[in-house]
C-alpha positions in Angstrom: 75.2 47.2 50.7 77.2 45.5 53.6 77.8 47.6 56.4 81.7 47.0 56.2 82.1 48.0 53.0 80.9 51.7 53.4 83.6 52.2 56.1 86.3 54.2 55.5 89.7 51.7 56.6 92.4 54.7 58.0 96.2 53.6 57.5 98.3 55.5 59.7 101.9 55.2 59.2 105.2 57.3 60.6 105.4 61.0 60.3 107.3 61.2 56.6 108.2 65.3 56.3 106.9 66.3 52.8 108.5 67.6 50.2 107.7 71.0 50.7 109.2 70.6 54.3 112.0 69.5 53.5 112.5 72.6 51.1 111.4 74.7 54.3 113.9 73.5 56.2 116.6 73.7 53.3 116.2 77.2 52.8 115.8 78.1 56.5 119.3 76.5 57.1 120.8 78.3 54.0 119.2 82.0 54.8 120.8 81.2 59.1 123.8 80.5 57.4 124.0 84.0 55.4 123.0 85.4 58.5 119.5 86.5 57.5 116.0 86.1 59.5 114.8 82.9 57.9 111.4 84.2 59.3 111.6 88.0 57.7 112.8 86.4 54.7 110.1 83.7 54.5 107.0 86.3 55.0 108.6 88.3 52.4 108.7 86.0 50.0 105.6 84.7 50.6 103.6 87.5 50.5 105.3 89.6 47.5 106.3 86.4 45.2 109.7 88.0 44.9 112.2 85.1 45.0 114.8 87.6 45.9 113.8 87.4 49.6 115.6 84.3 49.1 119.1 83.6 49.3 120.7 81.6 46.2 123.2 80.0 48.7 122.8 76.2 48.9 120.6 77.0 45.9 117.7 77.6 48.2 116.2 80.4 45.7 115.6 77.7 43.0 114.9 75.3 45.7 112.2 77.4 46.3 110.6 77.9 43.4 109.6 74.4 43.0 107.3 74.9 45.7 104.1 76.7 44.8 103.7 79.0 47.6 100.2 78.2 48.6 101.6 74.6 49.2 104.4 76.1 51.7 101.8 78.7 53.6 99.8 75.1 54.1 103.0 73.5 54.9 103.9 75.9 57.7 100.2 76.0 59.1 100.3 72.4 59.4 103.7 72.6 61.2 102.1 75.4 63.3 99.1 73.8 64.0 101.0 70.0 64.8 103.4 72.2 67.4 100.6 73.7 69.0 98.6 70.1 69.1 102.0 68.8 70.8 102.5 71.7 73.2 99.0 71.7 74.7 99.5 67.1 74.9 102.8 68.2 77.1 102.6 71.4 79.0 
């Protein structure tokens, strides 16, 4: 086989947040807004399943719940792992 076809072509494009982030970022804003810890509430959540860790304002408790969790635990490791990558490029 020709040596060009058994490369693997990369197409990098702009950073496009995924869906899961943007429910991340939904919910945070709604539990700052009720005055919670967005972080408490988040770990709570995703450790017992119980959606009740999360506020229904802004309808971020059904927003939720169209995430599988395993996809938001990736979701913040990536954004973990991406601040960390840009930290250590800058400081």
């Amino acid at each position: 086989m020709h040596e060009a076809h058994e490369r693997t072509t990369l197409y990098r494009r702009g950073y496009l947040p995924s869906r899961a982030a943007r429910v991340v970022a939904e919910v945070y804003a709604a539990l700052e807004e009720k005055g919670y810890d967005p972080v408490a509430q988040f770990v709570g959540y995703l450790m017992s399943g119980d959606p009740t860790y999360i506020t229904s304002h802004r309808e971020a408790r059904t927003l939720i719940r169209t995430i599988e969790r395993d996809e938001l635990l990736s979701e913040l490791v990536r954004g973990y792992i991406h601040a960390q990558r840009a930290h250590n490029r800058t400081g």
